[in-house]
NUMAR-142326 format. One line per 10 residues: number of its first residue (from 1); their letters; for each residue x, y, z of C-alpha. Coordinates in steps of 0.5 Angstrom, whole numbers, plus 2048, in hexadecimal, padded with zeros to 3 digits. Example, Ala and Ser with C-alpha at 12.3 -4.5 7.8 and 13.67 -1.06 7.14 Angstrom:
! NUMAR-142326
1	as	819/7F7/810; 81B/7FE/80E
***
This chain:
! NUMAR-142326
1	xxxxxxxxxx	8FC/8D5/8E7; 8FF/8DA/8E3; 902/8E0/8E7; 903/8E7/8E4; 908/8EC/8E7; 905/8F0/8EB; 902/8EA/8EF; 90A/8E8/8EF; 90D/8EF/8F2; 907/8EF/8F7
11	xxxxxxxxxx	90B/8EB/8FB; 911/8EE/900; 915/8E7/8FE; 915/8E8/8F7; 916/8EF/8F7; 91D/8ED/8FB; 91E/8E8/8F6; 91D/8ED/8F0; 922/8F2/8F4; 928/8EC/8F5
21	xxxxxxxxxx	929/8E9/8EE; 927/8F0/8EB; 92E/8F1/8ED; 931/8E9/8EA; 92F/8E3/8E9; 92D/8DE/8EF; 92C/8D8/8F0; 927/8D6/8F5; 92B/8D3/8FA; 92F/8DB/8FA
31	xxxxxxxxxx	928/8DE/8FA; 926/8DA/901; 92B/8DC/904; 92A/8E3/904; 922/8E0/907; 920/8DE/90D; 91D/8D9/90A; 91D/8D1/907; 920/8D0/901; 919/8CD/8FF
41	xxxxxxxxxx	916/8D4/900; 91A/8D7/8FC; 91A/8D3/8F7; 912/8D4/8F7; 913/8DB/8F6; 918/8DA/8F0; 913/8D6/8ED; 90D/8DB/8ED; 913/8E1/8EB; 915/8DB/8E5
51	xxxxxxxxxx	90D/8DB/8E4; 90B/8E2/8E1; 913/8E3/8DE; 915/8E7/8E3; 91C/8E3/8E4; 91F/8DE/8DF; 923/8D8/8E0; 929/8D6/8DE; 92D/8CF/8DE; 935/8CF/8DF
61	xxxxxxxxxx	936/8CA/8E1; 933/8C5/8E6; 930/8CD/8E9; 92B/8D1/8E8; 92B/8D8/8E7; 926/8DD/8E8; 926/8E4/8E4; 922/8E9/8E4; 91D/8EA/8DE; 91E/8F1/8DB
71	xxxxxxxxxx	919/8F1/8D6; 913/8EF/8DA; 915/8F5/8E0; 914/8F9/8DB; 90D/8F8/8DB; 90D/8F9/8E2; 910/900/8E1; 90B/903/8DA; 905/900/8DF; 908/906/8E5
81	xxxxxxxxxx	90A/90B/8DF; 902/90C/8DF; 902/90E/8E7; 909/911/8E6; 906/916/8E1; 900/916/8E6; 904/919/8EC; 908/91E/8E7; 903/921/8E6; 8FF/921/8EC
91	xxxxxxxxxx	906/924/8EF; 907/92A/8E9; 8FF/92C/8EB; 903/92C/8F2; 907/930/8F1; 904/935/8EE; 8FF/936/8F3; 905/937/8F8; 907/93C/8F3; 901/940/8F2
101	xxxxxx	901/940/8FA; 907/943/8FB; 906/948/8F5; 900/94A/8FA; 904/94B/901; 908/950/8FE
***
């Protein structure tokens, strides 16, 4: 079954993953020890996080590294920018409706 990003970021896990190699490269057993979980469970959620590219593996060695995908986090980011300017705007109109109620207080 083919994931896309959205179905990988829904789960809390997953997101806390994102966050820990954002920072640097991990293996899974690094990952693990930051979860209260077995290293099996981890390595489910790397495989669905590997699955729709939001993380990229690299061989060093006999290790495994896990590294955050930038690109692809970029399509998370242009899908929120379309609520982003929703809000702005929202908020603007806001501000000027206070402003106009406080025009009239005085």
């Amino acid at each position: 079954m083919r994931r896309d990003v959205f179905q990988a970021i829904a789960d809390p896990t997953r997101r806390a993953i994102i966050l820990l190699i954002a920072v640097q490269a991990m293996t899974p057993n690094a990952i693990a020890e930051h979860f209260d979980m077995s290293r099996q469970a981890v390595s489910k959620h790397l495989r669905i996080l590997t699955e729709c590219e939001l993380v990229k593996q690299e061989q060093s060695g006999r290790e495994i590294f896990y590294q955050l995908n930038g690109n692809k986090m970029q399509e998370i980011d242009k899908w929120l920018e379309q609520f982003r300017k929703l809000w702005e705007g929202r908020f603007n109109e806001l501000d000027k409706v206070l402003l106009t109620i406080k025009s009239k207080k005085k």
